[in-house]
PDB file of the backbone (N, CA, C, O) and the ligand in Angstrom, with CONECT records:
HET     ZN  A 101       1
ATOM      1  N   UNK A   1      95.393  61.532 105.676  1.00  0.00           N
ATOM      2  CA  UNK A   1      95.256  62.962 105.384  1.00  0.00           C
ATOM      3  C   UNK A   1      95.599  63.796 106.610  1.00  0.00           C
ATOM      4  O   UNK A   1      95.436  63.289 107.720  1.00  0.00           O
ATOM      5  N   UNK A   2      96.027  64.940 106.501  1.00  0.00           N
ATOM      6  CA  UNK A   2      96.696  65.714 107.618  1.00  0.00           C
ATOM      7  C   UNK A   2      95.290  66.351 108.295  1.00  0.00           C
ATOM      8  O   UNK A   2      94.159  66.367 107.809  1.00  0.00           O
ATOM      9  N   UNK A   3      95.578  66.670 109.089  1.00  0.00           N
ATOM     10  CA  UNK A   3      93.901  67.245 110.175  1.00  0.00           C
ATOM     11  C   UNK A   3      93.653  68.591 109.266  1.00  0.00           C
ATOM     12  O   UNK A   3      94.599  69.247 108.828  1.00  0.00           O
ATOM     13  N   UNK A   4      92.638  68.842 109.093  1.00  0.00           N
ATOM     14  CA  UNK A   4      91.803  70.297 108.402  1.00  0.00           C
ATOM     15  C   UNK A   4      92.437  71.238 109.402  1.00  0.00           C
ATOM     16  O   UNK A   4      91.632  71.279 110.333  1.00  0.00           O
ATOM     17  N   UNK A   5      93.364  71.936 109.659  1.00  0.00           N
ATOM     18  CA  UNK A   5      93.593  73.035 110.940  1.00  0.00           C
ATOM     19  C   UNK A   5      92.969  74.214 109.794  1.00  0.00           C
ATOM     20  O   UNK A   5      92.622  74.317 108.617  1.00  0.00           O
ATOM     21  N   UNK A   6      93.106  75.006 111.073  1.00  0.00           N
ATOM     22  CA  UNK A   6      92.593  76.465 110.380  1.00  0.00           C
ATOM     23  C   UNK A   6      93.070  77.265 109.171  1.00  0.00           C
ATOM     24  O   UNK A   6      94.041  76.623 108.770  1.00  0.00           O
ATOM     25  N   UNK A   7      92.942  78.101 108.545  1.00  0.00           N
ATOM     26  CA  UNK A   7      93.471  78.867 107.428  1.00  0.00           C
ATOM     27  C   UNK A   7      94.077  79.856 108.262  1.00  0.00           C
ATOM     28  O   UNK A   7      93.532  80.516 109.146  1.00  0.00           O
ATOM     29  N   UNK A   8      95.530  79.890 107.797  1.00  0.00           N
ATOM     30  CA  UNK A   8      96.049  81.252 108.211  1.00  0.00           C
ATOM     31  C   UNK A   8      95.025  83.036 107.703  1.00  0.00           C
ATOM     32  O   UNK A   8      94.408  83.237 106.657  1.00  0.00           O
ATOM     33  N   UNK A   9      95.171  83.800 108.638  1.00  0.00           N
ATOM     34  CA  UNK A   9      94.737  84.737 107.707  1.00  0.00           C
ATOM     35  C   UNK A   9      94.980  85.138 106.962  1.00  0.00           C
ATOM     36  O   UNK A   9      95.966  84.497 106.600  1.00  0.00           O
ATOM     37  N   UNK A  10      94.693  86.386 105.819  1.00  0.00           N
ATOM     38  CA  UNK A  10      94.769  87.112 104.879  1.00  0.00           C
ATOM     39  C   UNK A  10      95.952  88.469 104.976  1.00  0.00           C
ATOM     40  O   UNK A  10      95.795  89.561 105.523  1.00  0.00           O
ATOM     41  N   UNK A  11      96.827  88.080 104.435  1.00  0.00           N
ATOM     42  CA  UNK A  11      97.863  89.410 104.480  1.00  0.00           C
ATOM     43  C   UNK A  11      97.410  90.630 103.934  1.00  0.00           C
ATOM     44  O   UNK A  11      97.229  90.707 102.719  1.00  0.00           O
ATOM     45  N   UNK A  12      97.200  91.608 104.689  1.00  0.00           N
ATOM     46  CA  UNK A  12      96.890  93.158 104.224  1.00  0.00           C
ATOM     47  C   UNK A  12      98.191  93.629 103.471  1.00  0.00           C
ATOM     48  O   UNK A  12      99.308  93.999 103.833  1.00  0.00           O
ATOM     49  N   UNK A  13      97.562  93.453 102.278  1.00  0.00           N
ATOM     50  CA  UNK A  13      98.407  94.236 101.443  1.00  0.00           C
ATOM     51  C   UNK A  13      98.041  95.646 100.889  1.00  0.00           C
ATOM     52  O   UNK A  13      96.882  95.919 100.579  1.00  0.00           O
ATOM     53  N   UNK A  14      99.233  96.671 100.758  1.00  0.00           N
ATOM     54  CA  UNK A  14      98.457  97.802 100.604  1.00  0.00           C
ATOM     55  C   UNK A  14      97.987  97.982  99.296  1.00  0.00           C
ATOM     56  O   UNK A  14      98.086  96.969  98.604  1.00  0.00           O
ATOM     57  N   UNK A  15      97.507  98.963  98.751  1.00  0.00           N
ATOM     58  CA  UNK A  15      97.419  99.063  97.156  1.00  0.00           C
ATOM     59  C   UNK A  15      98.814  99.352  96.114  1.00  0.00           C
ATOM     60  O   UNK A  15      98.923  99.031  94.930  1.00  0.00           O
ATOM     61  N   UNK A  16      99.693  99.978  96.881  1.00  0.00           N
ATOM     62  CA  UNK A  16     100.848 100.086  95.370  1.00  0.00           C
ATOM     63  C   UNK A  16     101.541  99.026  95.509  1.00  0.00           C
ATOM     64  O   UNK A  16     102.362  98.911  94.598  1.00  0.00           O
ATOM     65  N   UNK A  17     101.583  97.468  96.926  1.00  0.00           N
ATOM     66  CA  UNK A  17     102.447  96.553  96.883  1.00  0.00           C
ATOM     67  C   UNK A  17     101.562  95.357  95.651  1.00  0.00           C
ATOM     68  O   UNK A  17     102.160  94.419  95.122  1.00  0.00           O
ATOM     69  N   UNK A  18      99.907  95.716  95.369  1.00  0.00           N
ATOM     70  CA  UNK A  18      99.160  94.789  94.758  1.00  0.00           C
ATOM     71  C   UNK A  18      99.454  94.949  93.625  1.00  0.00           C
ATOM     72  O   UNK A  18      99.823  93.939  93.026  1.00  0.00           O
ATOM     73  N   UNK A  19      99.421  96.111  92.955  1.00  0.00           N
ATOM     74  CA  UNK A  19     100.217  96.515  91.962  1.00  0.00           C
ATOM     75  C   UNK A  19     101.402  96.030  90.843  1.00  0.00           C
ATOM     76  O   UNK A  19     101.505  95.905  89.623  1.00  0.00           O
ATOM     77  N   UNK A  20     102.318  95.819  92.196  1.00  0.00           N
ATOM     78  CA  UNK A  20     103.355  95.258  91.620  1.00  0.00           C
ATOM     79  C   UNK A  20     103.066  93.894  91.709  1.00  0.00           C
ATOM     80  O   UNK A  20     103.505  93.135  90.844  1.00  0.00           O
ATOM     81  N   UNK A  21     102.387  93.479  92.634  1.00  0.00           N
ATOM     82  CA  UNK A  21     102.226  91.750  92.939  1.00  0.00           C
ATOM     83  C   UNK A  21     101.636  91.518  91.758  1.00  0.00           C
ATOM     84  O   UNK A  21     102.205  90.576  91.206  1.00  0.00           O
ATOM     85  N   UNK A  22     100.635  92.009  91.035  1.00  0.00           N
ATOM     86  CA  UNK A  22     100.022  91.729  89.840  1.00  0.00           C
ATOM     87  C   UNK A  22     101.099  91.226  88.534  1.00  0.00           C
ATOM     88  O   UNK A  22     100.882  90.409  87.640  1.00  0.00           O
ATOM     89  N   UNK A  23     102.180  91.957  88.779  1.00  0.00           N
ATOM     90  CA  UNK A  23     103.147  92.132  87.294  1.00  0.00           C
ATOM     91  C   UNK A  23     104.238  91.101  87.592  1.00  0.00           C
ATOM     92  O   UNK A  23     105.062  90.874  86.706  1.00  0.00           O
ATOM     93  N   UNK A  24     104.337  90.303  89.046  1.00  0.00           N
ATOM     94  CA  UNK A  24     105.134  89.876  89.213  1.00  0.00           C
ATOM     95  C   UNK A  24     105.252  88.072  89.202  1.00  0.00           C
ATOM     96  O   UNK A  24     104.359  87.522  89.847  1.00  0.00           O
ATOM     97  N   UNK A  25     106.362  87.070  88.466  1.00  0.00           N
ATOM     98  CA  UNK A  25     105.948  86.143  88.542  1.00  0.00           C
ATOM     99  C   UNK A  25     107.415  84.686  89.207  1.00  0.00           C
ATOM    100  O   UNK A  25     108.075  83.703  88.870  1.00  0.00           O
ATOM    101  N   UNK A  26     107.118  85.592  90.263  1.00  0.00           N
ATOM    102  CA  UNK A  26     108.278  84.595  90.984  1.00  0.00           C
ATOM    103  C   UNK A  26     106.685  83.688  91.893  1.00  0.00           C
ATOM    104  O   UNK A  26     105.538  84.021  92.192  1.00  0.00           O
ATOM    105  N   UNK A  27     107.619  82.347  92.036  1.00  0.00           N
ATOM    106  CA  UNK A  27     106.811  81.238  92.583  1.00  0.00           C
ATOM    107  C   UNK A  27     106.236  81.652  94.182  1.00  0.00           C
ATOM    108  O   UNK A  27     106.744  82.314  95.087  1.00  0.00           O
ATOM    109  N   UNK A  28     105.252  81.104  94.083  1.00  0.00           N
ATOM    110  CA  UNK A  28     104.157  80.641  95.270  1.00  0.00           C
ATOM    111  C   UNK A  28     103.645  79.452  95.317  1.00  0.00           C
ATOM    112  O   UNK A  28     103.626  78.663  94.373  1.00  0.00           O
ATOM    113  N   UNK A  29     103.103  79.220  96.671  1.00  0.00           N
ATOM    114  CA  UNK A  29     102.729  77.532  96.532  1.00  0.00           C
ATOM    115  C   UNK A  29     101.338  77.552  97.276  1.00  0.00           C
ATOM    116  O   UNK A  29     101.082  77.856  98.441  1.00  0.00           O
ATOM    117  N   UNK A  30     100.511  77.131  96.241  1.00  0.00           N
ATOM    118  CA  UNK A  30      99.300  76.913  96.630  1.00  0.00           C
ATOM    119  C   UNK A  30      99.029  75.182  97.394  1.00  0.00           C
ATOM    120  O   UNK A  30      99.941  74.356  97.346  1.00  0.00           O
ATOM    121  N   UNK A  31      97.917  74.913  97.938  1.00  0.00           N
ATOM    122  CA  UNK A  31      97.062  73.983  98.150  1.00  0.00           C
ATOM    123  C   UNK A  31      95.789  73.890  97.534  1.00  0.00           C
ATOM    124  O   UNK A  31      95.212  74.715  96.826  1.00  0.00           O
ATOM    125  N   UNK A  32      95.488  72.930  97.851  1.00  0.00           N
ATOM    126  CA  UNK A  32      94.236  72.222  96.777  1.00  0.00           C
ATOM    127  C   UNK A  32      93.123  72.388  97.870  1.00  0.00           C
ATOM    128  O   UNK A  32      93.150  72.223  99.090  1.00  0.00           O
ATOM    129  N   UNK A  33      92.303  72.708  97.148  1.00  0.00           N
ATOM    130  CA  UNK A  33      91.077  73.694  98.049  1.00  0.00           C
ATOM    131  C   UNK A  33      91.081  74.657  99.123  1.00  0.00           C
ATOM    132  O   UNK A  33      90.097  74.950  99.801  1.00  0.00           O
ATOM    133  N   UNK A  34      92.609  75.284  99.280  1.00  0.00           N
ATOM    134  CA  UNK A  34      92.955  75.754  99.973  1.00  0.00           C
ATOM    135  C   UNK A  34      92.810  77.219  99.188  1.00  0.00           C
ATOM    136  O   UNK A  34      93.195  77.284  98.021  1.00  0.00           O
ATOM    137  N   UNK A  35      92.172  78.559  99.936  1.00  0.00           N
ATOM    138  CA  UNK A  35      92.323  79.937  99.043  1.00  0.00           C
ATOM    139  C   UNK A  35      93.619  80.654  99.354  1.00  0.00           C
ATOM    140  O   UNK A  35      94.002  81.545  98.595  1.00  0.00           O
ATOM    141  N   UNK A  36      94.308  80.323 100.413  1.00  0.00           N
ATOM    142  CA  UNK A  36      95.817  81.076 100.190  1.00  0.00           C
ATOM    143  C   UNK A  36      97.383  81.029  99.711  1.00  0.00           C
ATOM    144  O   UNK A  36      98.154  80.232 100.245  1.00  0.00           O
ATOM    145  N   UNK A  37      97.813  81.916  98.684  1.00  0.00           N
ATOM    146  CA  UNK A  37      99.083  80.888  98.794  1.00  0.00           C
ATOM    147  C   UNK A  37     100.055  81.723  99.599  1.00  0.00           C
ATOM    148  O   UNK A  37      99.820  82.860 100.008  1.00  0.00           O
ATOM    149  N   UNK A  38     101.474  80.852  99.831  1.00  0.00           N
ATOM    150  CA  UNK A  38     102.520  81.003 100.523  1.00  0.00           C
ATOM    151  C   UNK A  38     104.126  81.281 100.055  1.00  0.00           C
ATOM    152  O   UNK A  38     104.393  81.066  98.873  1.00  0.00           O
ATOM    153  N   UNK A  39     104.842  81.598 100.660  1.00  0.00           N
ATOM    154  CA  UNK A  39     106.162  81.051 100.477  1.00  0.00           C
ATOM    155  C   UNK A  39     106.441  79.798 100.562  1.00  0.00           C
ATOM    156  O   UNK A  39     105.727  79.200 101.368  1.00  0.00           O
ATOM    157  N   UNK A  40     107.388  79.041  99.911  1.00  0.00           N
ATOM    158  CA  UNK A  40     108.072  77.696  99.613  1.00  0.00           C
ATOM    159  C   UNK A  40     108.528  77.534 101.158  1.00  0.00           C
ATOM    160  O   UNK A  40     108.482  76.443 101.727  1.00  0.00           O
ATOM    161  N   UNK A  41     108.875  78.464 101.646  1.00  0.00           N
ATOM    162  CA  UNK A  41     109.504  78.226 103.526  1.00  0.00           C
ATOM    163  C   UNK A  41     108.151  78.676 104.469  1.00  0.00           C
ATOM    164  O   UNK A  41     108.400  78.802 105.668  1.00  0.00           O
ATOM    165  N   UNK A  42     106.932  78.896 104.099  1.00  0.00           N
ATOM    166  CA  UNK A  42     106.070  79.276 105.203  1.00  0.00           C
ATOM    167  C   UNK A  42     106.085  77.841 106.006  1.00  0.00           C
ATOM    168  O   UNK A  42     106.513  76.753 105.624  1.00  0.00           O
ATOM    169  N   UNK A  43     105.557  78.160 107.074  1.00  0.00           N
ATOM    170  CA  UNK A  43     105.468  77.173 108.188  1.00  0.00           C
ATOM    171  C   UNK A  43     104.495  76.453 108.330  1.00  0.00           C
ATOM    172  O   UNK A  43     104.574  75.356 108.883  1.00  0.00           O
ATOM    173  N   UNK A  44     103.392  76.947 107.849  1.00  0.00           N
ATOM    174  CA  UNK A  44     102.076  76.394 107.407  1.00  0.00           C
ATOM    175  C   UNK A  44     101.867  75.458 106.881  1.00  0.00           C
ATOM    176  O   UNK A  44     100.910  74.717 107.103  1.00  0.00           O
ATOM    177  N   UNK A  45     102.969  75.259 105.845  1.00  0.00           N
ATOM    178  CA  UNK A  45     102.973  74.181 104.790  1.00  0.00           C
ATOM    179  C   UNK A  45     103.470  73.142 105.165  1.00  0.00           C
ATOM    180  O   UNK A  45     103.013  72.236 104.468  1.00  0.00           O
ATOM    181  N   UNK A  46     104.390  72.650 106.128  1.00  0.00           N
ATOM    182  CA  UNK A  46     104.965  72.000 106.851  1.00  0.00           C
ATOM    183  C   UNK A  46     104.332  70.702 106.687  1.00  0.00           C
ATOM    184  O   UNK A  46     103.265  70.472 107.255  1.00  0.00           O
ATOM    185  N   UNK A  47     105.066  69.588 105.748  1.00  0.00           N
ATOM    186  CA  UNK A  47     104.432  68.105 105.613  1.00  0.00           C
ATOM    187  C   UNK A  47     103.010  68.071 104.333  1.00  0.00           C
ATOM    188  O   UNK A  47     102.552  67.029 103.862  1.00  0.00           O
ATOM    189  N   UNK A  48     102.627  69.207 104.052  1.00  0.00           N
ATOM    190  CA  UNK A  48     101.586  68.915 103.176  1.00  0.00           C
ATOM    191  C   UNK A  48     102.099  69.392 101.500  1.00  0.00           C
ATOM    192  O   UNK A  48     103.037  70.091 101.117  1.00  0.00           O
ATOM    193  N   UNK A  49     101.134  68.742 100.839  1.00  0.00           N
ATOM    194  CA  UNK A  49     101.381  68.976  98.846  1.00  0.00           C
ATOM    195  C   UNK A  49     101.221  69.852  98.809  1.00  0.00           C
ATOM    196  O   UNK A  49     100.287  70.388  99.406  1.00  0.00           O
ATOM    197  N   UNK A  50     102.261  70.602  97.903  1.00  0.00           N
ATOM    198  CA  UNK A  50     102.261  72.241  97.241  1.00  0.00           C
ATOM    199  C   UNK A  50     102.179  72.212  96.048  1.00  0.00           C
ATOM    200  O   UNK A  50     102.761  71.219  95.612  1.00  0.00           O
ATOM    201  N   UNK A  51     101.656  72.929  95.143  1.00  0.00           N
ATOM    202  CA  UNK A  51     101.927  73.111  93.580  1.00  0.00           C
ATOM    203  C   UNK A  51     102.289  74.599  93.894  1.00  0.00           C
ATOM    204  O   UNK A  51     101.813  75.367  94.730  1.00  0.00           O
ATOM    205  N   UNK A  52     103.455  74.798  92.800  1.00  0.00           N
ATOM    206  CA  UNK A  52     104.053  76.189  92.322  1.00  0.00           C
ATOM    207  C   UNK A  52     103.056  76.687  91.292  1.00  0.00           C
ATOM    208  O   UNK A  52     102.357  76.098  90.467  1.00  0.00           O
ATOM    209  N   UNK A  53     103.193  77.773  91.560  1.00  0.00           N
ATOM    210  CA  UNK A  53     102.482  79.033  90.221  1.00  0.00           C
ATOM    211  C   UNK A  53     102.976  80.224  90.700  1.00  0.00           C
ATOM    212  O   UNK A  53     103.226  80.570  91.855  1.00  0.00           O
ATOM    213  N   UNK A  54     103.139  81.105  89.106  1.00  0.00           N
ATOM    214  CA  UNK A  54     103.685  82.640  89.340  1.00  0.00           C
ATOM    215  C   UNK A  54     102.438  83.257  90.239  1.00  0.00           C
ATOM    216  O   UNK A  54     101.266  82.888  90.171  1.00  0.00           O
ATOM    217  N   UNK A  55     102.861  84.056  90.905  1.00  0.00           N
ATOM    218  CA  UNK A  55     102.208  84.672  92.094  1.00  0.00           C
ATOM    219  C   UNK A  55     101.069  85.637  91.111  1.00  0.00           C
ATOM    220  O   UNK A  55     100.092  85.996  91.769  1.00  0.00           O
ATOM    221  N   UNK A  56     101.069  85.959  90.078  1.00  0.00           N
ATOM    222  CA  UNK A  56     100.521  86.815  89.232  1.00  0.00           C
ATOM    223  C   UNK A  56      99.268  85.343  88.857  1.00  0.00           C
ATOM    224  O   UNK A  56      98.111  85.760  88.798  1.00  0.00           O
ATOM    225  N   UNK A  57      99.360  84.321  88.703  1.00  0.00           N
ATOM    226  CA  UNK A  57      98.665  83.499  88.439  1.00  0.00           C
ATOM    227  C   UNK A  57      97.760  83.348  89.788  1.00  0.00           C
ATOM    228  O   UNK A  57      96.529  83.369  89.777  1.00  0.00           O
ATOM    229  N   UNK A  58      98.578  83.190  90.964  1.00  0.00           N
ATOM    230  CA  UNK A  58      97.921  82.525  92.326  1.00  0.00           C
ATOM    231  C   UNK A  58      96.554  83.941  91.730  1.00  0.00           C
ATOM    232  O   UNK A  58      95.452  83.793  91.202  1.00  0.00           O
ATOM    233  N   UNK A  59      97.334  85.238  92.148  1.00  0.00           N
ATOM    234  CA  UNK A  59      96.179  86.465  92.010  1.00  0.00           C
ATOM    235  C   UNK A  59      94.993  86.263  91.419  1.00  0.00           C
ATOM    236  O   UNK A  59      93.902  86.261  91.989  1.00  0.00           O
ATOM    237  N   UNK A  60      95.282  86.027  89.840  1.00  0.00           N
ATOM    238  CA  UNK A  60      94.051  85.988  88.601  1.00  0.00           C
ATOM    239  C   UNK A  60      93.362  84.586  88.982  1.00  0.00           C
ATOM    240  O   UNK A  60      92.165  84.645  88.700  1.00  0.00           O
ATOM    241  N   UNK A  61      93.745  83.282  89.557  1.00  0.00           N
ATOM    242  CA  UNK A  61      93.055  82.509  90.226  1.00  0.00           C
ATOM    243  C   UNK A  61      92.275  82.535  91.496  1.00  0.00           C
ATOM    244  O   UNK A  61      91.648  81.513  91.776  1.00  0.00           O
ATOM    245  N   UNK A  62      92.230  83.387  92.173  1.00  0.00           N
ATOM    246  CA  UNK A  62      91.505  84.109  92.990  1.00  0.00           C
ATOM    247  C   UNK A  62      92.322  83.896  94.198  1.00  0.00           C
ATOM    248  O   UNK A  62      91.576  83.979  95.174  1.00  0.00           O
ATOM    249  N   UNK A  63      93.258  83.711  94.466  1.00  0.00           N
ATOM    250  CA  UNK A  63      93.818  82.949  95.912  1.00  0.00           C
ATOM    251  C   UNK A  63      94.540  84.404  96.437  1.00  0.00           C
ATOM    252  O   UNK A  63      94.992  85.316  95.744  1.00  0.00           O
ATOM    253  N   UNK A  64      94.470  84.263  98.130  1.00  0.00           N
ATOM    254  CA  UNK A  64      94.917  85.167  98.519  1.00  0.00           C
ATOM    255  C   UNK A  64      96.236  85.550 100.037  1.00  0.00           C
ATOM    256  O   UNK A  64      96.388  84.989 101.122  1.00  0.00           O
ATOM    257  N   UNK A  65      96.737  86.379  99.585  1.00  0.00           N
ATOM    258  CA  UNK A  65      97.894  85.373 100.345  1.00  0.00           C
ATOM    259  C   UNK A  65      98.001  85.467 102.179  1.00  0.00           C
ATOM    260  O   UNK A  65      97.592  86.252 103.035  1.00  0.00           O
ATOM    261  N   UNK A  66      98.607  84.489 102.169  1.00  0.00           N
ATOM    262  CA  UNK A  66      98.891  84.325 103.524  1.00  0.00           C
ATOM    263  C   UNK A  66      99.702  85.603 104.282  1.00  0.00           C
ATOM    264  O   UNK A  66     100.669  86.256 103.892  1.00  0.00           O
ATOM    265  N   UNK A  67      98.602  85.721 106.009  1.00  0.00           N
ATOM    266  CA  UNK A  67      99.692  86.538 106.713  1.00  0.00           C
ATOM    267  C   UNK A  67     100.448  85.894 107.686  1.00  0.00           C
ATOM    268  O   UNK A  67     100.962  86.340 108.712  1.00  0.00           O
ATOM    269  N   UNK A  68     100.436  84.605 107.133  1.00  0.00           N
ATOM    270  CA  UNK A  68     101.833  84.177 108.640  1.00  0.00           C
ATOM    271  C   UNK A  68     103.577  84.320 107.437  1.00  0.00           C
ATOM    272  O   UNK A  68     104.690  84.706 107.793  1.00  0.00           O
ATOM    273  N   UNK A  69     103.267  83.989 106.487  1.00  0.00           N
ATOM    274  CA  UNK A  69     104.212  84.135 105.605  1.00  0.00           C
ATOM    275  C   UNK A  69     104.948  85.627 105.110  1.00  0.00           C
ATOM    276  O   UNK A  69     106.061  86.141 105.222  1.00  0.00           O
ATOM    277  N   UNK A  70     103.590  85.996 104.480  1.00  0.00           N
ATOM    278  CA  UNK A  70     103.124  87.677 104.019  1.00  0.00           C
ATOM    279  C   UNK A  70     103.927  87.439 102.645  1.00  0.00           C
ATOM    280  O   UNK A  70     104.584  88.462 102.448  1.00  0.00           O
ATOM    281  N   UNK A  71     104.118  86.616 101.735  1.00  0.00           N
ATOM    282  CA  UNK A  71     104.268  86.280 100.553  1.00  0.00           C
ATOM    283  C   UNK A  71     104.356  88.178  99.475  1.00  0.00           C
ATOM    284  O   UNK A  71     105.366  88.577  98.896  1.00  0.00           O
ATOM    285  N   UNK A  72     103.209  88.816  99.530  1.00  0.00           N
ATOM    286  CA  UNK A  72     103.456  89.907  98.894  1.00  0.00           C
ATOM    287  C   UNK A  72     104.272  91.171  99.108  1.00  0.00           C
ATOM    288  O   UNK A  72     104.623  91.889  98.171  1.00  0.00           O
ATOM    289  N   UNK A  73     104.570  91.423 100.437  1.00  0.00           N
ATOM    290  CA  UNK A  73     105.196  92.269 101.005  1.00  0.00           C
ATOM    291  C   UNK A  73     106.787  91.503 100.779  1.00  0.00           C
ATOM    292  O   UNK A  73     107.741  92.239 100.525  1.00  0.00           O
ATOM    293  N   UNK A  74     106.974  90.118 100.881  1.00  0.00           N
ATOM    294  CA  UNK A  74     108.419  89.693 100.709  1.00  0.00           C
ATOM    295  C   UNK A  74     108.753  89.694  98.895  1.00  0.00           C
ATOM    296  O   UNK A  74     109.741  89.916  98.194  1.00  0.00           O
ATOM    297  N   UNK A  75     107.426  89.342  98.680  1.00  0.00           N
ATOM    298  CA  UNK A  75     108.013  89.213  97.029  1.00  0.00           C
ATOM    299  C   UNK A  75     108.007  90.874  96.044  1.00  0.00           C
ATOM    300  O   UNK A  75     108.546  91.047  94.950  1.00  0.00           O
ATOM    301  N   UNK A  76     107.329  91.771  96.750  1.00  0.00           N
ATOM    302  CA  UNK A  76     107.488  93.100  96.730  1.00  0.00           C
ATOM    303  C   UNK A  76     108.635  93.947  97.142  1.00  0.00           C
ATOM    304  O   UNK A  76     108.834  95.117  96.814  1.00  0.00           O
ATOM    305  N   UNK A  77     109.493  93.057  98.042  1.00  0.00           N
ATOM    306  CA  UNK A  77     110.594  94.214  98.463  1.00  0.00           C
ATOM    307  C   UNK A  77     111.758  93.485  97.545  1.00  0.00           C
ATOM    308  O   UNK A  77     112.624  94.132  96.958  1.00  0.00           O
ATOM    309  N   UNK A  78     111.636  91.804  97.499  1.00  0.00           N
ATOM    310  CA  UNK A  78     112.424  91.133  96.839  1.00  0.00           C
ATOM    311  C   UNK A  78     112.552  92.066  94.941  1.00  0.00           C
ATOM    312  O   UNK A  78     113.567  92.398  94.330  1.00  0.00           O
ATOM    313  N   UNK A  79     111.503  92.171  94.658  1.00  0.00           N
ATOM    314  CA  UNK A  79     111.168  93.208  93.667  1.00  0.00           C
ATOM    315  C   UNK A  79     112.378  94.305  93.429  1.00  0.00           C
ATOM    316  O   UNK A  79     113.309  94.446  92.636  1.00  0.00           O
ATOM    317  N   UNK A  80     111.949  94.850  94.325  1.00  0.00           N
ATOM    318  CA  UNK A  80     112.635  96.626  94.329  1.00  0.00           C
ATOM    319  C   UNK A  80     113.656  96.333  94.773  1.00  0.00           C
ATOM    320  O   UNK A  80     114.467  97.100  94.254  1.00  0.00           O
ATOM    321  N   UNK A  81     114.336  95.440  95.674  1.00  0.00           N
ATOM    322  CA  UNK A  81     115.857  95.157  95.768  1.00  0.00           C
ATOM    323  C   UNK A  81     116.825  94.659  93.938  1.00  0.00           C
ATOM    324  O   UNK A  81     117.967  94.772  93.493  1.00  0.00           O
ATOM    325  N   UNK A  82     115.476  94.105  93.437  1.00  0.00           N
ATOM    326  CA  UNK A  82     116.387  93.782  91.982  1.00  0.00           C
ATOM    327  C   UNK A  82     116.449  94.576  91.661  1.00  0.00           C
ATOM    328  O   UNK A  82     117.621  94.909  91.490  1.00  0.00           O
ATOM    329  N   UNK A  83     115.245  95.798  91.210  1.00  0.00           N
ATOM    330  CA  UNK A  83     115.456  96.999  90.589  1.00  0.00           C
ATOM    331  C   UNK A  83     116.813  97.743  90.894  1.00  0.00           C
ATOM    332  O   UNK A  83     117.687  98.044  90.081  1.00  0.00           O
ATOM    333  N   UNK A  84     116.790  97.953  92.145  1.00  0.00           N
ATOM    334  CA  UNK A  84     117.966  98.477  92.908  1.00  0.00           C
ATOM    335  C   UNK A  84     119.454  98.035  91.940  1.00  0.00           C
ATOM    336  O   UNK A  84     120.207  98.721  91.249  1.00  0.00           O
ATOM    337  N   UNK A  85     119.431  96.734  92.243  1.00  0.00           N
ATOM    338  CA  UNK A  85     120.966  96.069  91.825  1.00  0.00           C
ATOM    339  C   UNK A  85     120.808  96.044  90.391  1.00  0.00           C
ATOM    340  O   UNK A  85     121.684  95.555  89.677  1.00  0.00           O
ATOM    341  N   UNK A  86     119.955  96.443  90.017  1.00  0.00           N
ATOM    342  CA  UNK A  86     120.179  96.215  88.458  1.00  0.00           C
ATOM    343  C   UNK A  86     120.259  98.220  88.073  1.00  0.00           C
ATOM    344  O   UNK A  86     120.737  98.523  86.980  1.00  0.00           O
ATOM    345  N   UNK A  87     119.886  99.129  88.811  1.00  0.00           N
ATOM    346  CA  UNK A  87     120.271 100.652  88.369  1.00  0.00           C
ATOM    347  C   UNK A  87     121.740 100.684  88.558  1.00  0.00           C
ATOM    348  O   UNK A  87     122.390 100.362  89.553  1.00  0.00           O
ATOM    349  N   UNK A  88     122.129 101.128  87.431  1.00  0.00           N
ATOM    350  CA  UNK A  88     123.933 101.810  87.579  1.00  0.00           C
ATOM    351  C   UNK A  88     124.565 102.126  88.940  1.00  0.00           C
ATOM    352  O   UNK A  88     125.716 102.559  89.000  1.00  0.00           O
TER     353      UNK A  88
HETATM  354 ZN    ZN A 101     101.946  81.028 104.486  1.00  0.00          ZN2+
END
C-alpha cells in the first residue's frame, strides 16, 4: 500500500463557479476513503487507484475538490470555452 501522505487541500471555489460545477458532468477521479477528487493529470494521484465519476456526482457524494489540481475552476472555464465555440 502506498504511505497515507497528507490530503491536498480544499479548492476555494467561488459561488457562481459551484453553480455550474453542480450541472456539469465531465470526469473526475476520486479515491477510496479519500474526500477529494481530482483531475485525471493531478499530481497527487501519481501511482495510486482512481475511479471516474461525473464531477456533479463527486459533488452530491460529498467529495470536495482538490487545490493542487483546482478541478472546478479548470472544469468551469473548460465549460464556458464550449459555450463560447459553440455561439455563432
Ligand atoms: Zn488533485
Amino acid at each position: 500500500m502506498p504511505p497515507a501522505d497528507e490530503e491536498p487541500s480544499e479548492e476555494d471555489t467561488d459561488a457562481a463557479d459551484l453553480l455550474v460545477v453542480a450541472d456539469l458532468v465531465d470526469e473526475v477521479r476520486v479515491l477510496d476513503e479519500r474526500p477529494r477528487y481530482h483531475l485525471s493529470s493531478c499530481s497527487w494521484l501519481a501511482g495510486r487507484p482512481t475511479v471516474g465519476l461525473p464531477v456533479q456526482e463527486a459533488r452530491q457524494l460529498q467529495f470536495t475538490p482538490c487545490a493542487l489540481c483546482g478541478p472546478d475552476s479548470t472544469l468551469v472555464s473548460r465549460h464556458r470555452a464550449r459555450l463560447r465555440d459553440a455561439s455563432p
